[in-house]
KETOR-110228 format. One record per residue (C-alpha): residue in one letter; z negated, y, x. Coordinates in steps of 0.001 Angstrom, whole numbers, plus 500000, padded with zeros to 6 digits. Layout:
BEGIN
AZYX ...
***
This chain:
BEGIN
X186658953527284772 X186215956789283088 X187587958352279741 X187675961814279250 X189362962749275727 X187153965279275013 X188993968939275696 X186174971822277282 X185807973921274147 X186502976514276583 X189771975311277312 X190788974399273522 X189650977912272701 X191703979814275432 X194789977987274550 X194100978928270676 X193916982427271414 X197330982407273670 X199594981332270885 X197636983175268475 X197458980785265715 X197863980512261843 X196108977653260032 X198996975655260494 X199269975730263821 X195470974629264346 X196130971728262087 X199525971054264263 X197585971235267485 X194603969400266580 X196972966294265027 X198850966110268333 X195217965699270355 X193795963352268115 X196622960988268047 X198013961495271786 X194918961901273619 X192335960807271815 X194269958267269506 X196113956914272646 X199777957113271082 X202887958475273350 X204115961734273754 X208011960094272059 X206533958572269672 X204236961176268627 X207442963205268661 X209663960392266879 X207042960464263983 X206781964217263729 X210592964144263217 X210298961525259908 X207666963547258671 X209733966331258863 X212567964408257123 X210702962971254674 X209782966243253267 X213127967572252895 X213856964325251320 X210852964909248847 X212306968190247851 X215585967078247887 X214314964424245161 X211902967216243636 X215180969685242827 X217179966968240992 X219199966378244586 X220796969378244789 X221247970174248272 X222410974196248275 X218418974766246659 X216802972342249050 X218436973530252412 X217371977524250507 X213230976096250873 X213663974845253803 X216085977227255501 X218064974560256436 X222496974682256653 X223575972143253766 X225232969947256095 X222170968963257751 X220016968243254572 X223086965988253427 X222667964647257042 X218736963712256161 X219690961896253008 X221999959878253855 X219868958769256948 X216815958454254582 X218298956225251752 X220363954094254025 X217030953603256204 X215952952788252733 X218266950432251869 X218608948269254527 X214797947688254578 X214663949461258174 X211193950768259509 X210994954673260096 X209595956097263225 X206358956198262258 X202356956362263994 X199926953741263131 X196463954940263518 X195326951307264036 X195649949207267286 X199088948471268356 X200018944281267996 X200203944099271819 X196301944986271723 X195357943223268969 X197427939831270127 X196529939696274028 X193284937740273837 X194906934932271184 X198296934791273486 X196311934662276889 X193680931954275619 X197115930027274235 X199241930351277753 X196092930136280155 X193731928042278481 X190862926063280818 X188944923312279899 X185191923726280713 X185239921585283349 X188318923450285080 X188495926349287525 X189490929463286169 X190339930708289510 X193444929083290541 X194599931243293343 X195471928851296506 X193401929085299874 X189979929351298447 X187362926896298830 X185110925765295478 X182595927746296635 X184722931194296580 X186209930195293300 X182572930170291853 X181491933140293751 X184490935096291878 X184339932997288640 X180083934500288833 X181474937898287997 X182299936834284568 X180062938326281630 X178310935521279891 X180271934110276922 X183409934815278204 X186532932827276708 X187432929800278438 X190788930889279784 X192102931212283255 X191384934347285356 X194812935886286377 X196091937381289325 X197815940761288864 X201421939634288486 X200310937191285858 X198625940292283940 X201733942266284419 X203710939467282828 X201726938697280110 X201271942211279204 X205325942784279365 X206135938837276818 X203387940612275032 X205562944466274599 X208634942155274066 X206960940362270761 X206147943633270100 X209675944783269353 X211387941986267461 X210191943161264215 X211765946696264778 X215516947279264518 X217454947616267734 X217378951214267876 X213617951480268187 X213325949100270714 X212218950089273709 X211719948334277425 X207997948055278594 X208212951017281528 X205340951348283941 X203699954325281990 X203496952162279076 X202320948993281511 X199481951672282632 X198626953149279173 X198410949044277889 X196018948286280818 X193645950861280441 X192919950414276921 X192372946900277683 X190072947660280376 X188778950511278403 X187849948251275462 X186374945986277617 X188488943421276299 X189518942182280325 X188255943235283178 X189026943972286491 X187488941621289376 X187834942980292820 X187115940737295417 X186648940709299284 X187977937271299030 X191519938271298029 X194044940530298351 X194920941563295220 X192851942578291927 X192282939928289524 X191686940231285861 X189631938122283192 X190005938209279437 X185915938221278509 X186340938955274761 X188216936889272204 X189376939841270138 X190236943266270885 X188007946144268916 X188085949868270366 X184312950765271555 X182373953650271301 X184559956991271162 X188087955417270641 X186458953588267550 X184782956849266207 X188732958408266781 X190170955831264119 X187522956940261903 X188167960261262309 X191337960003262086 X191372958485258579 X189207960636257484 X191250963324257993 X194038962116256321 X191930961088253418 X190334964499253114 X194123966458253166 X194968963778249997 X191805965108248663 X192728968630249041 X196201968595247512 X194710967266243934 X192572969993244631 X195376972374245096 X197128970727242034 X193963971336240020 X193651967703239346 X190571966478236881 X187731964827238858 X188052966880242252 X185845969098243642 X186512971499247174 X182812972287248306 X182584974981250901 X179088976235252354 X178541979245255042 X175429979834256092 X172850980324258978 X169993978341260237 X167228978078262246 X168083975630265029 X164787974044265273 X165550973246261547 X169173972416261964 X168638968740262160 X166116967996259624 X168501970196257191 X171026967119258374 X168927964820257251 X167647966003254315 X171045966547253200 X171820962919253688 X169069961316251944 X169979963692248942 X173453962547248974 X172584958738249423 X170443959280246243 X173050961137244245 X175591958698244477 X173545956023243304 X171988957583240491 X175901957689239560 X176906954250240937 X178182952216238508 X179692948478238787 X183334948517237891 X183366952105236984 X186152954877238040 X186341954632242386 X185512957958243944 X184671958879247287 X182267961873248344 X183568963167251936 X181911965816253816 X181232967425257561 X178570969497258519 X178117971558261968 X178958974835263964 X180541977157261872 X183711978986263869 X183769982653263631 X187159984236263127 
***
């Protein structure tokens, strides 16, 4: 199975230049690719969460002005009635210990769960089949039980149905812990986005064989972990966030921060050993500052193709 999250710079740039952009709106388009696309989060909830944040602000200022509503709906351009609206929805979200719609740039718990619950409902014993479908002889079960990566969990293989089902007591877990409101039913374009990060993952795998009908799938790790691109998207992703908290006590001239911005041009048969140099020289400047216990910093940087404007 392939993954393509990556958009053709040609494409990303063309659809820049129609909506002619502002900062913001770069910021705004690039946070809705990272954590739809590339982050693997839905379109509603991507949309539910963009909604709190937007709530949460006018709350903020709301808080900021010494709650006075006429000044705060002035900012914000926002009727009165509405900001009272916000309030009251915040604080008594607030108060009765309720969970916000909010993204989670980690793994959602029906990821991170599936290999513990399906080793716990389909367990086999090593000298047990995995392969309990009825009709096959010994010799087919071992034939499709061959397919298995070595080290594979002990647990049964599962025809599709049993995936689906697992998969949906799995989503239903899932929403106990959010208030009834939030809840939503496992639909099939959630049952499809849930199996292809699981196959993605490699955390199961799909087993077709001439010897049945219908696909079968095998759990062959005992944890789930993102691989390869979807890990380096969590990364990113926290970086990001890190790096705006970094620029606001910039922008509020706080002591001990430091906005570093170089432009400049390079031979590109040097480009990479400029990369590396740069490295080392970091590495070495951090620990000649390094000290046990001392005040925590962090030193966050990027460096590549500069965008003209």
């Amino acid at each position: 199975m392939t993954h393509q999250s990556q958009v053709p710079p040609q494409l990303r740039q063309h659809l820049l230049e129609a909506i002619h952009p502002s900062p913001a709106d770069r910021i705004l388009f690039d946070l809705a690719l990272s954590t739809m696309k590339m982050g693997g989060h839905r379109y509603g909830a991507f949309l539910d969460a963009a909604t709190t944040a937007a709530k949460l602000a006018i709350y903020s200022t709301f808080i900021e002005q010494g709650e006075n509503i006429r000044k705060t709906g002035f900012l914000y351009h926002v009727e009165p009635k509405r900001i009272k609206a916000i309030v009251k929805e915040i604080e008594a979200t607030l108060a009765e210990g309720q969970s916000l719609k909010v993204l989670n740039s980690k793994e959602p718990y029906y990821l991170i769960a599936l290999p513990f619950l399906w080793q716990d409902k389909f367990p086999c014993g090593d000298d047990q089949p995995r392969v309990r479908i009825q009709g096959l002889t010994p010799g087919e079960r071992k034939a499709i039980e061959a397919k298995l990566p070595e080290g594979s969990p002990n647990a049964r293989i599962l025809d599709q149905v049993e995936f689906n089902e697992l998969i949906e007591l799995l989503h239903e877990v899932s929403q106990t812990d959010l208030p009834k409101g939030q809840r939503m039913p496992c639909s099939d374009a959630l049952m499809s986005h849930i199996k292809f990060r699981l196959l993605h993952s490699e955390t199961v795998i799909q087993i077709d064989s001439p010897l049945v009908d219908i696909p079968l799938f095998a759990l062959v790790s005992e944890s789930y972990s993102p691989k390869g691109e979807r890990a380096r998207v969590f990364a990113m992703i926290d970086d990001v966030a890190r790096y705006f908290n970094l620029l606001q006590a910039w922008v509020r001239e706080e002591e001990g921060v430091l906005r570093g911005v170089e432009v400049f041009d390079i031979d590109p048969d040097r480009r990479q050993a400029a990369l590396d140099e740069l490295d080392e020289l970091l590495r070495s400047w951090a620990d000649k500052y390094h000290q046990d216990q001392g005040f925590p910093m962090v030193l966050q940087f990027a460096a590549g193709t500069r965008e003209y404007d």
